[in-house]
Every structure is written in C-alpha cells, then in structure tokens.
MOPAC internal coordinates of N, CA, C and O (Angstrom, degrees):
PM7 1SCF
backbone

  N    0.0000 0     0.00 0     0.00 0    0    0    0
  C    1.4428 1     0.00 0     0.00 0    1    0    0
  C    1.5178 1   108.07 1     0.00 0    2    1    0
  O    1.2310 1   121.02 1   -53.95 1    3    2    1
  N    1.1990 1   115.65 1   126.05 1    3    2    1
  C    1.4324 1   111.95 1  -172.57 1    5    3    2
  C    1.7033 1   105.66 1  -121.31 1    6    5    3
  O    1.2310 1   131.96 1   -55.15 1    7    6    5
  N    1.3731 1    94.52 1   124.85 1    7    6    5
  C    1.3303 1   118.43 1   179.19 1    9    7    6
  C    1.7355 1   118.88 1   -56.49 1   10    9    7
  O    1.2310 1   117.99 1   162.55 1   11   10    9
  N    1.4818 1   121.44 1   -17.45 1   11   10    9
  C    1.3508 1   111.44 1  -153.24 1   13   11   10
  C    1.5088 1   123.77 1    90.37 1   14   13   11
  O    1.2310 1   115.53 1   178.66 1   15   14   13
  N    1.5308 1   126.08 1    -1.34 1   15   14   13
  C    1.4677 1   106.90 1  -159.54 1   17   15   14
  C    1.5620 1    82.31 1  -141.85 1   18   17   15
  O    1.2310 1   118.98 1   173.65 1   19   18   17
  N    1.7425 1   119.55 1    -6.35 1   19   18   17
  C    1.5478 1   108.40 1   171.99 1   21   19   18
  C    1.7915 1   107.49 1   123.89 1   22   21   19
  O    1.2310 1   126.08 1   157.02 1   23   22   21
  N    1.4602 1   105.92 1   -22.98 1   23   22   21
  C    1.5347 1   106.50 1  -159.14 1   25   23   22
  C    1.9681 1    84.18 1  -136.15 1   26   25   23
  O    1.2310 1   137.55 1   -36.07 1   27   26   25
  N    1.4133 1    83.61 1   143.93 1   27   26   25
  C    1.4049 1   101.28 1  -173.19 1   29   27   26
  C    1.5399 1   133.75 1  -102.13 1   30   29   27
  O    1.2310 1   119.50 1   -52.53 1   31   30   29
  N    1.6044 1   118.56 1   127.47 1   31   30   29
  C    1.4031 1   104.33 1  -151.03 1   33   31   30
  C    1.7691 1   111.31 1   -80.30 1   34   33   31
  O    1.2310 1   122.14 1   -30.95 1   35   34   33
  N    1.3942 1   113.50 1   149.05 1   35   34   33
  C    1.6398 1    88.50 1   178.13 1   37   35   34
  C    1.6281 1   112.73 1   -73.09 1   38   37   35
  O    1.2310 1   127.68 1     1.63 1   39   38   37
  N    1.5391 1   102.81 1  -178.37 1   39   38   37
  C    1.3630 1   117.15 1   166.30 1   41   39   38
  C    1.6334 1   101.95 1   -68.20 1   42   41   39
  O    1.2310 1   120.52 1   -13.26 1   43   42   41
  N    1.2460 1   116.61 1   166.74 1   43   42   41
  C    1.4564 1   108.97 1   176.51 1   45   43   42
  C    1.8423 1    95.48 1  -158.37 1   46   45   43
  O    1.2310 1   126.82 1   -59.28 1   47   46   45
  N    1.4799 1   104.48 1   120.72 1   47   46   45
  C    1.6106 1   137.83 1  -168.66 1   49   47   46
  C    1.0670 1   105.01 1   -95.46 1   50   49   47
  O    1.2310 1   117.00 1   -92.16 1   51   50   49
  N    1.1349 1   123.31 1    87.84 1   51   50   49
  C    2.2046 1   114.26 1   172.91 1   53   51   50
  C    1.7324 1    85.12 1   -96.10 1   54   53   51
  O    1.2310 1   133.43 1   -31.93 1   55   54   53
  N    1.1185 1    91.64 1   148.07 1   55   54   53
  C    1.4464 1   136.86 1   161.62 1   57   55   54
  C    0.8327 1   147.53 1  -137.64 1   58   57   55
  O    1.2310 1   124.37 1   -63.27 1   59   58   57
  N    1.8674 1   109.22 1   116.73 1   59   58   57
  C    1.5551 1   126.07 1  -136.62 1   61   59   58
  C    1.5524 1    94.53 1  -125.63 1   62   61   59
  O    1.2310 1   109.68 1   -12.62 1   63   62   61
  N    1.3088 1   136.97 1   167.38 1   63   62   61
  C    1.3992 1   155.63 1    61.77 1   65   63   62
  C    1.7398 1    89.34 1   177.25 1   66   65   63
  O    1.2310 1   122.72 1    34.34 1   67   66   65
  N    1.6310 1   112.40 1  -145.66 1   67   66   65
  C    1.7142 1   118.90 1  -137.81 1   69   67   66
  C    1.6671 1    83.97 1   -63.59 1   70   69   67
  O    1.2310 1    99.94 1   171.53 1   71   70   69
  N    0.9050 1   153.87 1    -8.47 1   71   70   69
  C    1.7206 1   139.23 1  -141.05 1   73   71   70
  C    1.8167 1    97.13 1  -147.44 1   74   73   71
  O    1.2310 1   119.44 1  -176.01 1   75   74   73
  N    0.9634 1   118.67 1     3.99 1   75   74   73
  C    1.6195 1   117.12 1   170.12 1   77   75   74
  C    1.3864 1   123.77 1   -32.18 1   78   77   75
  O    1.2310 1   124.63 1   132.40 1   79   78   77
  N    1.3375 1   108.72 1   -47.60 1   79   78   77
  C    1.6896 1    98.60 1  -179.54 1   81   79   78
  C    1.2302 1   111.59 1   -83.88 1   82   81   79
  O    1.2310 1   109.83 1   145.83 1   83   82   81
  N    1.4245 1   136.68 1   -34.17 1   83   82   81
  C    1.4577 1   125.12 1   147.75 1   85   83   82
  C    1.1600 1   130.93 1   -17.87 1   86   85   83
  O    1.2310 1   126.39 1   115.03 1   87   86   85
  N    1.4478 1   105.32 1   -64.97 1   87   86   85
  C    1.7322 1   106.28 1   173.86 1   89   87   86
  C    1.1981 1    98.82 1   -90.39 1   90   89   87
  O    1.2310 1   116.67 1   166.95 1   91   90   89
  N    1.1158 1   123.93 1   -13.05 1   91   90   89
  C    1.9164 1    91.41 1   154.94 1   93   91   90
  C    1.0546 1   136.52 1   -35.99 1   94   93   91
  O    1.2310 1   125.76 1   108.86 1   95   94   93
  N    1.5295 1   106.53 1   -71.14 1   95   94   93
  C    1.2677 1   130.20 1   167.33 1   97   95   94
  C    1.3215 1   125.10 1    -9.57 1   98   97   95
  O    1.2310 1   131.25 1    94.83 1   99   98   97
  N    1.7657 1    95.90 1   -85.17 1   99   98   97
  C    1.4912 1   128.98 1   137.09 1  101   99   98
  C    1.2460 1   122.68 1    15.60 1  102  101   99
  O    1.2310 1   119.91 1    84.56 1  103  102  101
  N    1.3965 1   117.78 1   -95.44 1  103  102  101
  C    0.9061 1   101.55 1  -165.91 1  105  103  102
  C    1.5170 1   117.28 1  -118.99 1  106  105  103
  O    1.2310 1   127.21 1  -134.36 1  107  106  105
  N    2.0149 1   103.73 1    45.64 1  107  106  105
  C    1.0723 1   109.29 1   178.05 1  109  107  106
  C    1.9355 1    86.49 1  -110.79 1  110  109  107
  O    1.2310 1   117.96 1  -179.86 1  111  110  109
  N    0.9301 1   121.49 1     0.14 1  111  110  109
  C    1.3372 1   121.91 1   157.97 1  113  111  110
  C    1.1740 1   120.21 1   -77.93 1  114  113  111
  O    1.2310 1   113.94 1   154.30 1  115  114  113
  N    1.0402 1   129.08 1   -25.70 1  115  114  113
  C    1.3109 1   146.95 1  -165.79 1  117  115  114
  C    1.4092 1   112.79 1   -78.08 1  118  117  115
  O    1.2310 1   123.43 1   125.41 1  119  118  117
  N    1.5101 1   111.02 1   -54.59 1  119  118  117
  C    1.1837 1   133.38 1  -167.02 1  121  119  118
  C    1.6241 1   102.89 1   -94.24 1  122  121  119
  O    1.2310 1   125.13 1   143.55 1  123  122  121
  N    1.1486 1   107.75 1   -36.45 1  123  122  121
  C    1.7769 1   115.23 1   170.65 1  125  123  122
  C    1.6328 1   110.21 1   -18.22 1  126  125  123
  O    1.2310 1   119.37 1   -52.62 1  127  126  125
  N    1.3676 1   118.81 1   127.38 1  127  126  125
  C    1.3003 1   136.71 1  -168.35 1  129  127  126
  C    1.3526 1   111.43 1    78.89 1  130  129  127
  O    1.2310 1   106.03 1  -169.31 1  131  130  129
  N    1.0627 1   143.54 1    10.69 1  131  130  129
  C    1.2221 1   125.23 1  -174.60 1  133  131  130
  C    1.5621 1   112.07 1  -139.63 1  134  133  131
  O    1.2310 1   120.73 1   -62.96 1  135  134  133
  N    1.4823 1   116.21 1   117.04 1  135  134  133
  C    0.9112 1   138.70 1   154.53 1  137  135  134
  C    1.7254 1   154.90 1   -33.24 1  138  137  135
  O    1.2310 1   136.60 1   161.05 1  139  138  137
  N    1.3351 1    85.47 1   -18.95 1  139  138  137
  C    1.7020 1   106.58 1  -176.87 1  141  139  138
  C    2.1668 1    91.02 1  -104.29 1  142  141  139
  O    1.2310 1   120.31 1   172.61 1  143  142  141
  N    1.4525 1   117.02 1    -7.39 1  143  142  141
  C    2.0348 1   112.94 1   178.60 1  145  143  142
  C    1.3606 1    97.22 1  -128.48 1  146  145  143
  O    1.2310 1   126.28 1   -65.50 1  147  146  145
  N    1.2250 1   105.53 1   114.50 1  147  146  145
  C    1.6800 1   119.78 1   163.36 1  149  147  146
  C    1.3885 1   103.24 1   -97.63 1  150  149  147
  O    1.2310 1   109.38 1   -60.29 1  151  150  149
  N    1.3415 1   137.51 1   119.71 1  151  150  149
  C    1.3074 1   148.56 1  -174.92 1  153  151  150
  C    1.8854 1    94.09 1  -104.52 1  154  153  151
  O    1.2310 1   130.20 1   -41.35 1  155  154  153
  N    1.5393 1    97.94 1   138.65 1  155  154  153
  C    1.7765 1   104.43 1  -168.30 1  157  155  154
  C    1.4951 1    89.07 1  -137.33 1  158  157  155
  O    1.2310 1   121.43 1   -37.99 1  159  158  157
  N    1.5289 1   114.87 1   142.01 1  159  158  157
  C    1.2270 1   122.97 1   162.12 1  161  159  158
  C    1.5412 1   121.65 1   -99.00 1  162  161  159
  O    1.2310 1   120.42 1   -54.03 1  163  162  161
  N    1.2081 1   116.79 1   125.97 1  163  162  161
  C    1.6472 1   119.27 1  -172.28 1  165  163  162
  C    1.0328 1   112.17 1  -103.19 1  166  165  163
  O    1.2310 1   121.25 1   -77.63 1  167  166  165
  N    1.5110 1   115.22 1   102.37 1  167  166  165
  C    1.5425 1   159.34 1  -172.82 1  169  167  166
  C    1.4454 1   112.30 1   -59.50 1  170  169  167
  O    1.2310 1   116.80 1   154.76 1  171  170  169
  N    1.3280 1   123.70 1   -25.24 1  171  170  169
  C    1.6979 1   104.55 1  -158.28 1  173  171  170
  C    1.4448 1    99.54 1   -84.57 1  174  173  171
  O    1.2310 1   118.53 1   -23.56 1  175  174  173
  N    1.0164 1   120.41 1   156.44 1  175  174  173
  C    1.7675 1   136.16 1   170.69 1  177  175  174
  C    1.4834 1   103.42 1  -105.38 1  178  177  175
  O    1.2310 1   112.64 1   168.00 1  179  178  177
  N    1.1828 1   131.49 1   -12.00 1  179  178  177
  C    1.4837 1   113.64 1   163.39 1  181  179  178
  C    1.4998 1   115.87 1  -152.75 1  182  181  179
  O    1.2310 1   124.21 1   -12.47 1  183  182  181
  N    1.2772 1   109.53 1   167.53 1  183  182  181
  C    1.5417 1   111.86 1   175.16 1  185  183  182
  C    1.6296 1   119.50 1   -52.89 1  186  185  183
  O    1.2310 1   122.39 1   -53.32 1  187  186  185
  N    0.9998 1   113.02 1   126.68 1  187  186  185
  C    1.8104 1   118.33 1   177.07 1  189  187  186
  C    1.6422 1   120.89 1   -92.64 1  190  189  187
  O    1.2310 1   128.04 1  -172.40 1  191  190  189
  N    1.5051 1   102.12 1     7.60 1  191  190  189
  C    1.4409 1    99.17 1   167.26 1  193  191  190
  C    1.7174 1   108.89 1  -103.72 1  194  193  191
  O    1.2310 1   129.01 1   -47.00 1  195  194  193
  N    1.2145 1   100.25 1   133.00 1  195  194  193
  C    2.0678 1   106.59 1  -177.51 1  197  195  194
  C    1.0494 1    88.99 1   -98.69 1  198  197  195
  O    1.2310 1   136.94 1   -20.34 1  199  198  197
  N    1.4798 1    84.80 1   159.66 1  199  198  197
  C    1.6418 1   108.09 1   173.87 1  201  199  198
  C    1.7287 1   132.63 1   -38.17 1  202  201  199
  O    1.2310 1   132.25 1   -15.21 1  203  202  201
  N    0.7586 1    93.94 1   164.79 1  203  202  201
  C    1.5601 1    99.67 1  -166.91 1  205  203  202
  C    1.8350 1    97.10 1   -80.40 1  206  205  203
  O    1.2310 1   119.05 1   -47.01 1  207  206  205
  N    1.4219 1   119.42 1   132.99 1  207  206  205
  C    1.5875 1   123.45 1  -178.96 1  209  207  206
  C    1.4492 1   104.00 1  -126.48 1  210  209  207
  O    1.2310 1   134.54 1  -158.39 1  211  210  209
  N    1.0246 1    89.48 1    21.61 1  211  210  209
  C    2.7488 1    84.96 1   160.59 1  213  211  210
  C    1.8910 1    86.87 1   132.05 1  214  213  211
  O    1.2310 1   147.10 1     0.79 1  215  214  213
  N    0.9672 1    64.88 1  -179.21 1  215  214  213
  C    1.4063 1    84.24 1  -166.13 1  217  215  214
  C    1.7845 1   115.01 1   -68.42 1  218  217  215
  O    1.2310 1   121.96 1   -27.60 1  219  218  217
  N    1.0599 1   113.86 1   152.40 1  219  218  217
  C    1.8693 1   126.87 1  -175.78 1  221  219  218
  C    1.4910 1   116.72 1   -83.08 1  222  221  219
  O    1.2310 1   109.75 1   -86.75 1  223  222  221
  N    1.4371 1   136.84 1    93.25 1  223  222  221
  C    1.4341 1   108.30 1   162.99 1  225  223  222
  C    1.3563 1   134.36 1   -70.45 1  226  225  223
  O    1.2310 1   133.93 1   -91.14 1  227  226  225
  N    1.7112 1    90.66 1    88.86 1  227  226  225
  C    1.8032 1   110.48 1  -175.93 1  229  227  226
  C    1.5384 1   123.39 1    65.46 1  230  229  227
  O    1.2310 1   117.41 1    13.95 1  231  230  229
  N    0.9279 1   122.54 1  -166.05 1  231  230  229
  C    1.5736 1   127.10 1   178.52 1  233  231  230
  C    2.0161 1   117.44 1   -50.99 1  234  233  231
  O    1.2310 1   133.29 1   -40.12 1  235  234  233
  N    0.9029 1    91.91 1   139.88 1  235  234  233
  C    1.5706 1    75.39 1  -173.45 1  237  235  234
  C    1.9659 1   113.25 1  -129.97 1  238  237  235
  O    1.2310 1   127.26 1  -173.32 1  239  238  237
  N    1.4535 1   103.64 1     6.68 1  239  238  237
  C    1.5077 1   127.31 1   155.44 1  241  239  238
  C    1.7207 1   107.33 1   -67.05 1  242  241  239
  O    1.2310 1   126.67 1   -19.04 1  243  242  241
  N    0.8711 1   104.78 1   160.96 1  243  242  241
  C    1.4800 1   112.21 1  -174.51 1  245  243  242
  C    1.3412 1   120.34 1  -124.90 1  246  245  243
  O    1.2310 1   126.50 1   161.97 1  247  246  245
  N    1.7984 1   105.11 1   -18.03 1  247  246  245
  C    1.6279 1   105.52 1   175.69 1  249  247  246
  C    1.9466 1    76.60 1  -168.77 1  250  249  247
  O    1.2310 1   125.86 1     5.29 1  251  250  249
  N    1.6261 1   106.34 1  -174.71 1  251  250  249
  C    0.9780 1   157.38 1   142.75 1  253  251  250
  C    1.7572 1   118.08 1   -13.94 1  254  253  251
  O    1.2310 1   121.76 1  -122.66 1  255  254  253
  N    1.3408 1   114.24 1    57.34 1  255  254  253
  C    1.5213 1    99.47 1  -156.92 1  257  255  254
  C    1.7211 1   107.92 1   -86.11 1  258  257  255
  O    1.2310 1   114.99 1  -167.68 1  259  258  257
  N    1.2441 1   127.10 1    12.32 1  259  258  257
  C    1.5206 1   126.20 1   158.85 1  261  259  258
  C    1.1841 1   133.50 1  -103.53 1  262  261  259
  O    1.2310 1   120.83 1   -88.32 1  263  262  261
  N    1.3103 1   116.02 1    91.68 1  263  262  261
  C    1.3272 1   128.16 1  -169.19 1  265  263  262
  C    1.5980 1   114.20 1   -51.73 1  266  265  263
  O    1.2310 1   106.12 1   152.15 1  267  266  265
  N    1.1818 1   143.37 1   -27.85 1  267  266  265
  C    1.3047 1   136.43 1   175.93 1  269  267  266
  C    1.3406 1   106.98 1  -144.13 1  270  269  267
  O    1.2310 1   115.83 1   -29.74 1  271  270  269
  N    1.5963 1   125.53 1   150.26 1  271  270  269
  C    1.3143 1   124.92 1   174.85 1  273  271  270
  C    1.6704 1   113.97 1   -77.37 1  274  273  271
  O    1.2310 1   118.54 1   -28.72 1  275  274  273
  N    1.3020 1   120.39 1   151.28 1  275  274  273
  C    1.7868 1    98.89 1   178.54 1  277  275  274
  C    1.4169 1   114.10 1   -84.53 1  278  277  275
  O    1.2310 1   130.19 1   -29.37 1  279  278  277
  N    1.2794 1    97.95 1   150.63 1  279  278  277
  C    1.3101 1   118.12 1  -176.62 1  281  279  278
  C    1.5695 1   121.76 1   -42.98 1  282  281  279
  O    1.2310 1   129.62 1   120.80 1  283  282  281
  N    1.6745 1    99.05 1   -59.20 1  283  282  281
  C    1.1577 1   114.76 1  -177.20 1  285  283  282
  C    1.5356 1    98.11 1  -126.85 1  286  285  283
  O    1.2310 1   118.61 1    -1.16 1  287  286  285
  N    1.5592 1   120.25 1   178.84 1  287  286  285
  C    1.5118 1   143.52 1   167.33 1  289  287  286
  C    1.1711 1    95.72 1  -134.29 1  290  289  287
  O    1.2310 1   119.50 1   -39.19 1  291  290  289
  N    1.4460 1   118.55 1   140.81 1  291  290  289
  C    1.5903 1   127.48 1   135.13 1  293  291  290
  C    1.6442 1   109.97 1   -82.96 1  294  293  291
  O    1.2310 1   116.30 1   -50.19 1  295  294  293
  N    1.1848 1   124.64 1   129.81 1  295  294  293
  C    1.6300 1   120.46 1   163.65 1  297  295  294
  C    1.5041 1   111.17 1   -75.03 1  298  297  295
  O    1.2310 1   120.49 1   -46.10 1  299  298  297
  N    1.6916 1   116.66 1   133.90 1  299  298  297
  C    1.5118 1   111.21 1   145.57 1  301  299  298
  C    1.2099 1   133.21 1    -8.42 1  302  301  299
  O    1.2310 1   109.64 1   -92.83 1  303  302  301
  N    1.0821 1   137.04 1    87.17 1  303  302  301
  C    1.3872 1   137.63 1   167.48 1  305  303  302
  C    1.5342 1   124.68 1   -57.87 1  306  305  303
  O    1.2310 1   120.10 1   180.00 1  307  306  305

C-alpha cells in the first residue's frame, strides 16, 4: 500500500472482545516477521460515550474521519 511519500503503510489488526489476548498472541505469531501487519490490542473495558445531557445541535463531525476502509475483518468467533 503506498502512501504517496515512497514507503508503505502496514495493514494494521486490532483485536477486540472477551478472548483478545489469545488472539493476540495468535496472531501476533502468525504475523511475526513481517513488516507490511502490525497486530494492535484493543484495550478499553468500556464504552467512552456518556450519557446523553440535552439535546445535540445536529451532527457535530465536520467531515469523514476514516481515512481507509479495512482491508480485511476477522468475525467473532
């Protein structure tokens, strides 16, 4: 995948829910040696959006904040 600037960004694997460090592990063995898969473990233990406090005037993003779609998914097992 080429960035535009000559050097290429890796793929990048977060891995989420009850069994994360398992497939951490997993499939940071897997991927071990290679440079083009950064495998990431996703840390939070709870939701970071609070409750709702009155009402929203409308959207409050300003554009598009995901720069590329992912490549791949693993599904929940």
């Amino acid at each position: 995948m080429d960035n535009g600037i000559g050097t290429s960004a890796p793929h990048v694997l977060i891995v989420t829910g009850p069994q994360r460090e398992r497939l951490f592990r997993r499939f940071s063995s897997l991927f071990a040696g290679r440079d083009d898969v950064a495998v990431m473990i996703d840390r939070r233990v709870a939701e970071r959006r609070r409750a709702e406090r009155g009402p929203r005037s409308g959207e409050r993003r300003l554009g598009e904040r995901r720069h590329r779609q992912p490549d791949w998914i693993v599904p929940p097992s």
